[in-house]
Every structure is written in C-alpha cells, then in structure tokens.
N, C-alpha and C positions, 0 to 999 in steps of 0.2 A: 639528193636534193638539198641545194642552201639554205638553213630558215634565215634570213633576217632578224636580227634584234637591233630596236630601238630603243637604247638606255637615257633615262632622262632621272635629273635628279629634281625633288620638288621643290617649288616657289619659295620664296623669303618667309623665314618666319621673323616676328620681335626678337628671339631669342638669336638668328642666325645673326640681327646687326646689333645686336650687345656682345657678341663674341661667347655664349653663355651655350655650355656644352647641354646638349641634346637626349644624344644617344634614347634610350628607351623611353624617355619621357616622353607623352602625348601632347607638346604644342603645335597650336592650329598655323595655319594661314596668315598672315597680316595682308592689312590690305593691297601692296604690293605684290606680294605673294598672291593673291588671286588673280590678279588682273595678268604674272605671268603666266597662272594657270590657263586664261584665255587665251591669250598670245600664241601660248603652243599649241591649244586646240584648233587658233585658227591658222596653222602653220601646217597640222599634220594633217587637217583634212583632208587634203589629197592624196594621202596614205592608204594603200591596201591593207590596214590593218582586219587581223583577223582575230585576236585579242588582245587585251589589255590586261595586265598584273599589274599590283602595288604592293608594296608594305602594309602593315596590318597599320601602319601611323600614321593619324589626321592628315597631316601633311603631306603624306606623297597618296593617300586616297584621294583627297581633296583636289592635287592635281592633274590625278588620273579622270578624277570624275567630271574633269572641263574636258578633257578629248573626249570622253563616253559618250557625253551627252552629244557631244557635237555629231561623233561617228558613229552612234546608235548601236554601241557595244557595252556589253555591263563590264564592271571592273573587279576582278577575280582577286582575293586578299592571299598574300602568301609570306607568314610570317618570317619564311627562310629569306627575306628581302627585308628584314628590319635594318636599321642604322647599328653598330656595336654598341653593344650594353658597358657602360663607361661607369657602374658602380657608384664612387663614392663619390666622381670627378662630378656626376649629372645635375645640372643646374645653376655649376658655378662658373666662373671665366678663369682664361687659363691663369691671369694675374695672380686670383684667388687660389688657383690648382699649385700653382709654384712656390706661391707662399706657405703652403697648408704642409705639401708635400711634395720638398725641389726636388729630392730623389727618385721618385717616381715620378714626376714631371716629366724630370731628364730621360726616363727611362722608354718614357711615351714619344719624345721630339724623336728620340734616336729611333725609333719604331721596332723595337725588340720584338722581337715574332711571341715569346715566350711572356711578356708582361699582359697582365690586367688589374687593374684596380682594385680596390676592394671592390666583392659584388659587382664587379663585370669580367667580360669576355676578353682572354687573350686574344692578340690579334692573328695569332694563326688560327685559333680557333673561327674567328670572324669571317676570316679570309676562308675558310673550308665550309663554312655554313654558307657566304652570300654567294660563293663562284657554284657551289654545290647545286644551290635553288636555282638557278639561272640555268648550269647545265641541262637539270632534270625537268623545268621550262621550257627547254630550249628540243631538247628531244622526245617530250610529249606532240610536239609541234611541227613534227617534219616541214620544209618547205614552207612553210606559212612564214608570218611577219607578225613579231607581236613588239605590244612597248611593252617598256618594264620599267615602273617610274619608282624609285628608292633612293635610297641616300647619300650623300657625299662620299663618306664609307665604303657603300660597296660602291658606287662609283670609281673611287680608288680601286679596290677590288679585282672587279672587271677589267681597268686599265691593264693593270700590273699582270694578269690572269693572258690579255691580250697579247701583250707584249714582251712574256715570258720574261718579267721583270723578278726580282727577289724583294720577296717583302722590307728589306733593310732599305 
C-alpha cells in the first residue's frame, strides 16, 4: 500500500525576511507567517489526512496547528523533523556569517556533506537524521496520508532523498 506524504515547510518568520539563520533557534510566526498557516489549512481541508507531524519548533508547530484545528487532528511533535542545528552560524545573516568566517562560509554554499559549524550538525549528518524521521513516519503509516510540516532544510532533504540527488 502507498502512504502519501504531504511535506509542507512552515510560514514566514521575522527572522526568514531578515535572511537571519534559524536553525535550532525557537522563532515564532510573524504575522504573515500565520495567515499562511491559514491558507494552507484552508487548502488542505479536503485532505484525507490521517495525521499530522511537525518539528518540535514554534514555527512549523504553529503551522501545523492551523490544519489541526481545521481537520480535527492533534499535531504529533517529532524532533527528528527539526531544521539543521547551524551552531555558531544561528542568529546571524549570512553577510554576518561570511565576514566572521568566509571559510566556512564557503564551505557551507559549496554544501560539503562533511561540514558543520561550530556546535552544529554536519549536513550528512542532517540529511540521515530528517530523511530518517520521515522514513520511520512514513512506515509507521502504511497507506494512510500524513503532513509533515518542517523546515527548509529537510525540505531540501526530502527533495534530494526523492530525486536521488547527491547532497553536493
């Protein structure tokens, strides 16, 4: 049997239109950001969905929690759906990131599978953690349809995972 998955990543935050890196940090919503959280709730209604996952972060709960309420399904937290842990980079722009540390900058655009930050996650490591929680999602689930609302990140992820892409 097929499951279906619906991968959605979540609404705007302040931080997403300041270009201002994320990663494990808990920013919420902006107001933008919720209103697309409704938009998709009122898009997916007509979905057979049969659960709903998110990340353990404000942001992609928050916009799990506009389809929940709509579709009368709770929103199940799974932290193997966080966005990558980005260390030292979190908080700042990449202007900021480049100037601090263009070598590691550089090493980040080029998408080295083997790089992370100080105090964050390689991205192979990323990439084996969010494809990982999806699978293990995905085959709890036979047959069913679930969303799965997380981050940019594994959004990439997923893609690449999909389209048997190489993380480079």
């Amino acid at each position: 049997s097929v499951t279906t998955l619906l991968a959605v990543r979540h609404g705007e935050t302040a931080w997403n239109r300041e270009s201002r890196i994320q990663g494990h940090l808990d920013i919420p919503l902006s107001p933008l950001g919720l209103a697309q959280a409704q938009r998709l709730a009122q898009a997916l209604a007509g979905e057979p969905l049969d659960a709903i996952y998110a990340s353990d972060l404000g942001r992609a709960r928050q916009t799990a929690a506009a389809v929940a309420e709509r579709v009368g399904l709770p929103v199940q937290e799974d932290t193997g759906l966080r966005e990558r842990g980005f260390g030292c980079f979190e908080g700042l722009s990449w202007s900021e990131i480049e100037s601090r540390w263009p070598e590691q900058a550089l090493r980040w655009k080029r998408r080295d599978p083997d790089f992370g930050a100080e105090g964050g996650e390689r991205l192979r490591d990323f990439y084996a953690r969010a494809v990982g929680a999806v699978e293990r999602l995905a085959q709890a689930h036979p047959g069913r349809t679930l969303l799965v609302v997380a981050h940019g990140g594994v959004m990439d992820c997923l893609y690449r995972a999909g389209r048997r892409l190489a993380l480079e």
